[in-house]
C-alpha positions in Angstrom: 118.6 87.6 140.8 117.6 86.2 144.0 114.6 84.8 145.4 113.6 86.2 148.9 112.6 84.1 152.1 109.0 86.1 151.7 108.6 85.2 148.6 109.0 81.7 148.7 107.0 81.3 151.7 104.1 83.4 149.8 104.1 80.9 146.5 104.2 77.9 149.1 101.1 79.4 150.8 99.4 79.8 147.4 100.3 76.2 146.2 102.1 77.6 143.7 103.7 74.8 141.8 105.5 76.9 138.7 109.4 76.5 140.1 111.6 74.1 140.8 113.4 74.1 144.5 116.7 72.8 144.6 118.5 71.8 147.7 122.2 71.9 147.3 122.8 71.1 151.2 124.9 68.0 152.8 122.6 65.2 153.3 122.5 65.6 157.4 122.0 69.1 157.0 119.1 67.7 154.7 118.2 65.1 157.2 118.2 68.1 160.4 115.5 70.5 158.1 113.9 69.4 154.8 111.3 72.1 152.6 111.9 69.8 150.0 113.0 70.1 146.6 115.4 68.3 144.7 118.4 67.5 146.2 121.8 67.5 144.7 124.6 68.5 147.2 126.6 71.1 145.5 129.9 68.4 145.2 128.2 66.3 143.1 126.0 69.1 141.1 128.2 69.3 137.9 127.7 65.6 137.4 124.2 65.3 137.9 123.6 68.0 135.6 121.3 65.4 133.6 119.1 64.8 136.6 118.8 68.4 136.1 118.0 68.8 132.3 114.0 68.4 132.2 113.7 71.5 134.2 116.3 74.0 132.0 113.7 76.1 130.8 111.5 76.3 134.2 112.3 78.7 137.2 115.0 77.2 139.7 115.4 78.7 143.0 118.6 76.6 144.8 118.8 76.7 148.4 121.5 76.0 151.1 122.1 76.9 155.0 123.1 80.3 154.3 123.2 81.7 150.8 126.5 81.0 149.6 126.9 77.2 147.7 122.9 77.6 146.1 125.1 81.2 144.7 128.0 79.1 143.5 125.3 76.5 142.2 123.2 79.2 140.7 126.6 80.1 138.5 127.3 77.0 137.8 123.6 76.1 136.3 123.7 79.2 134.1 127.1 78.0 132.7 125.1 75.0 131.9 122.8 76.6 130.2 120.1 77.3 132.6 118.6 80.9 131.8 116.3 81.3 135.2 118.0 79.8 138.4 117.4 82.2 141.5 118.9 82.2 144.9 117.3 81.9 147.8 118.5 84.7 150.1 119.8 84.1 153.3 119.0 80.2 152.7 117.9 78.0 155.3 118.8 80.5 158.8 116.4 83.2 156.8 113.7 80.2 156.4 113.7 79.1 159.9 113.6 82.9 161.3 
């Protein structure tokens, strides 16, 4: 299931606080736009799984530039055992539209 650029913009908006964002970007293209989150690049995701672990039952939506590593890192959280990681559609380029 994925999480819409609408959607998260909406919950921002309302201070919504009930998800976790997690950024799965290279650090400069961390450093070049930030909307914050945790941030795990998606090399290094399988071994910081236990950064990961207090938030295993609580809504994830992973973000990237455009889509495609927050999908690989959405599979590999639900391999891990995560039950309600979303991606952010379109990433980053969709945010910035």
């Amino acid at each position: 299931m994925e999480a819409t650029v609408a959607e998260l913009k909406r919950r921002e908006q309302e201070g919504k606080d009930d998800y976790v964002l997690l950024d799965v970007r290279e650090d400069y293209e961390r450093a070049e736009f930030n909307v914050g989150g945790i941030h795990v690049p998606l090399g290094q995701l399988s071994m910081s799984m236990d950064k990961l672990t207090p938030y295993r039952d609580q809504e994830i939506i992973v973000y990237c530039r455009s889509g495609k590593r927050s999908a690989m890192a959405q599979e590999l959280l639900r391999q891990s055992g995560f039950k309600n990681v979303r991606n952010l559609e379109g990433g980053m380029l969709a945010y910035q539209e």
